[in-house]
C-alpha angles and dihedrals in degrees: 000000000000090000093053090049092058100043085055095048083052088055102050105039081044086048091048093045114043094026116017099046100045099049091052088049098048090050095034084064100042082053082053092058102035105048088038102245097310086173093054110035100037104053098109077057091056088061108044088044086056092059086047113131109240115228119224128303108240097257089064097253137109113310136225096254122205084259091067097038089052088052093043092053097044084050096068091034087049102071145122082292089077097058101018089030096053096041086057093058089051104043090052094031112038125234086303087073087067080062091048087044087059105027076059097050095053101048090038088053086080088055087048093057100038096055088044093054096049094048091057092048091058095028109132132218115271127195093254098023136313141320143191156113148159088336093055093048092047097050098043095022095052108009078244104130094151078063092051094048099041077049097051101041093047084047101040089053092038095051111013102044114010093040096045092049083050085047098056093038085068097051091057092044092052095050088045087051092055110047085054098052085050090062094258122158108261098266106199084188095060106083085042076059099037082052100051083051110051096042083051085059089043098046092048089044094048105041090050079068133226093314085061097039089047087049088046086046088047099046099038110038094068092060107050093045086045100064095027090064086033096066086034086060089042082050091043095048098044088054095033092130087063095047102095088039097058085043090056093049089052090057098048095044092050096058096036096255086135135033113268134203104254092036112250147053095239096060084054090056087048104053094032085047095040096038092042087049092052092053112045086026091196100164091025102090112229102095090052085065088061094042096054088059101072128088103241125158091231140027095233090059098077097029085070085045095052090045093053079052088066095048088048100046097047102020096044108027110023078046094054088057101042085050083058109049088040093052099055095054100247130204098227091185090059102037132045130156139017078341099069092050089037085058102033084061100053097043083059103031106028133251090302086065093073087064104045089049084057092057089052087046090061095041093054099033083050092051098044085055081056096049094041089057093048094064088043092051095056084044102049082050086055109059090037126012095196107122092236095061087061092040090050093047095052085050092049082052086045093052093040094050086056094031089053091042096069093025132079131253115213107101090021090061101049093050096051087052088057098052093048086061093048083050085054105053091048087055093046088054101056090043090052091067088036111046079083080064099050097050096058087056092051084048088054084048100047086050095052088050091050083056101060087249129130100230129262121178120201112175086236081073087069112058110218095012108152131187098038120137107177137029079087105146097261097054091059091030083108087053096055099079091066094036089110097033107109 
């Protein structure tokens, strides 16, 4: 096993750096140019479209706004990625990998609109609002529905099943962990317990459908960035003479100036680049499947949302991390994962740190679970629309957050990691004919804007446009009373 475990660790990191990687850099920068630096110079927009009103969901109740999609889709970016996922970099890469990390996350912003704005254009109507995604886009956008369903299946096992039983195995880890660390006598039924529970809270989150996991992700995603950056600024303040020098380190490290664990500054680009990527997951398609669900008057509008989405996730949180592990002088060669920040917290904090690290690792492990099933969800209603296909698949999340609870990662993992990049390159592919589509959109908003209006998009607005199934009148009518409003 252990020699599988390795040749398939060789193929994806090998998959993910000379592949992957490339191919999401060369568009992403063909996205930057042709939309203009929508993820620069628009970044005033991503804000203001994040305060907009939502109108009302077709069967007349209360919609998914821009707010909750935003928060659906950070869920799932904001995981354990973000604390175990950025100590890795560092740890194999050295402090350069924290450059690579941001220098990712602001070319790959141009990817992350222009996927979210697709997905709203194609979205479809659902029986409570709307869904959609990648698989939407591919199959209306292109007449391409074997790339939606190859799409939809890879995403659907990757997300909604492998990742959440990751998810929930780290739950459980970090309790264990905990109790231990508290003196507590070794409990071989606890993560048997922490299991049961968990997949109850899930269960009662996900059959109560998207409204109730937007209102979870909403709900829950604040706090739990909230206390995790509060305790990184406290971090920060208390070590604010170091700051520029940590800063300066970074630099250095990222260009080889200095020598670096792993021993090169490729390797450096790679994990800062590959790590970043996994995080924020712009490219990638899964955040568009939570953007496609809100009621918004145009489809720019989320996909600057969605693209704010990318800058929090990897500048503000990944960073807050990172801030963390370089300020306390860590031994790369001796630490890696979850450990080093583990670690980093309580040499700065004290020994209560480590708990309350393990309360922000089940916030963020439980609503990723939640984000995770939510692109499943809009997946699984993708490739059948019969109820029972919906039911049977809650009930799959259900059985793999108790199954991952009491099970180990490792190959599962990796796996995971490499259909995710499979996901990604089929997403890629479908982004690569339609980003001419999107900016057209972003060109109707900016003129709106220029205008003194708050944008409304109707299809009738795009000439020639097919495959469309919403922006009929009646879907932005809400919207009409503030057309004119700054």
């Amino acid at each position: 096993m252990d020699a599988l475990d390795a040749e398939v660790v060789a193929l994806s990191d090998a998959f993910w750096a000379y592949l992957l990687i490339p191919v999401l850099l060369v568009l992403s920068i063909y996205f930057t140019v042709r939309s203009g630096g929508v993820q620069f110079r628009m970044l005033p927009e991503m804000f203001r479209a994040m305060r907009s009103a939502p109108g009302r969901a077709p069967d007349g109740g209360r919609p998914i706004s821009a707010l909750q999609a935003f928060a659906v889709s950070a869920a799932a970016r904001i995981g354990t990625g973000n604390i175990a996922g950025v100590a890795t970099a560092i740890a194999l890469g050295g402090p350069g990998a924290v450059f690579w990390m941001w220098a990712m996350a602001l070319v790959v912003g141009a990817a992350s609109f222009v996927e979210s704005t697709l997905a709203q254009l194609y979205k479809v109507r659902d029986t409570t609002g709307y869904r959609g995604g990648p698989a939407y886009y591919m199959q209306a956008g292109l007449s391409a529905r074997w790339m939606g369903v190859l799409f939809a299946v890879v995403i659907t096992v990757t997300f909604g099943l492998v990742f959440t039983s990751i998810q929930s195995n780290t739950i459980a880890g970090a309790l264990v962990n905990t109790a231990r660390t508290a003196g507590m006598p070794e409990a071989s039924w606890l993560p048997y317990a922490v299991g049961a529970v968990v997949a109850a809270l899930t269960g009662v989150v996900v059959f109560g459908g998207a409204r109730r996991i937007a209102r979870a992700a909403t709900l829950l995603v604040p706090v739990m960035a909230t206390v995790y950056i509060a305790m990184g600024l406290v971090i920060i303040a208390m070590n604010a003479a170091q700051v520029p020098a940590m800063v300066a380190e970074i630099i250095a490290h990222a260009f080889g100036l200095r020598e670096i664990a792993a021993g090169g500054v490729g390797t450096a680009i790679v994990q800062g680049m590959r790590r970043g990527m996994f995080s924020n997951e712009a490219g990638l398609g899964s955040a568009p499947n939570a953007g496609a669900s809100a009621t918004v008057s145009h489809p720019v509008k989320q996909g600057l949302v969605q693209t704010l989405g990318v800058y929090f996730d990897t500048l503000l949180v990944c960073s807050t991390t990172a801030f963390i592990i370089l300020l306390s002088d860590p031994t790369y060669t001796e630490e890696a994962g979850p450990t080093l920040t583990q670690n980093a917290m309580e040499a700065h904090l004290g020994p209560w740190a480590l708990h309350v690290l393990t309360v922000v690792i089940l916030l963020v492990a439980f609503t990723s679970v939640l984000g995770n099933t939510f692109y499943g969800s809009s997946n699984v209603a993708y490739i059948s629309p019969n109820p029972y296909a919906a039911t049977g698949f809650r009930i799959a999340v259900v059985a793999a957050v108790f199954l991952g609870a009491i099970g180990s990662g490792g190959l599962v993992w990796t796996l995971g990691d490499l259909s995710m990049g499979v996901m990604a390159l089929v997403n890629l592919a479908a982004l690569a004919p339609l980003a001419g589509t999107a900016c057209r959109l972003l060109a109707d908003y900016a003129q709106q804007r220029r205008e003194g209006r708050d944008p409304v998009f109707t299809k009738d607005r795009m000439p020639g446009l097919t495959g469309v199934e919403c922006w009929e009148e009646s879907d932005v009518a809400a919207f009409s009373d503030r057309a004119h409003a700054g």
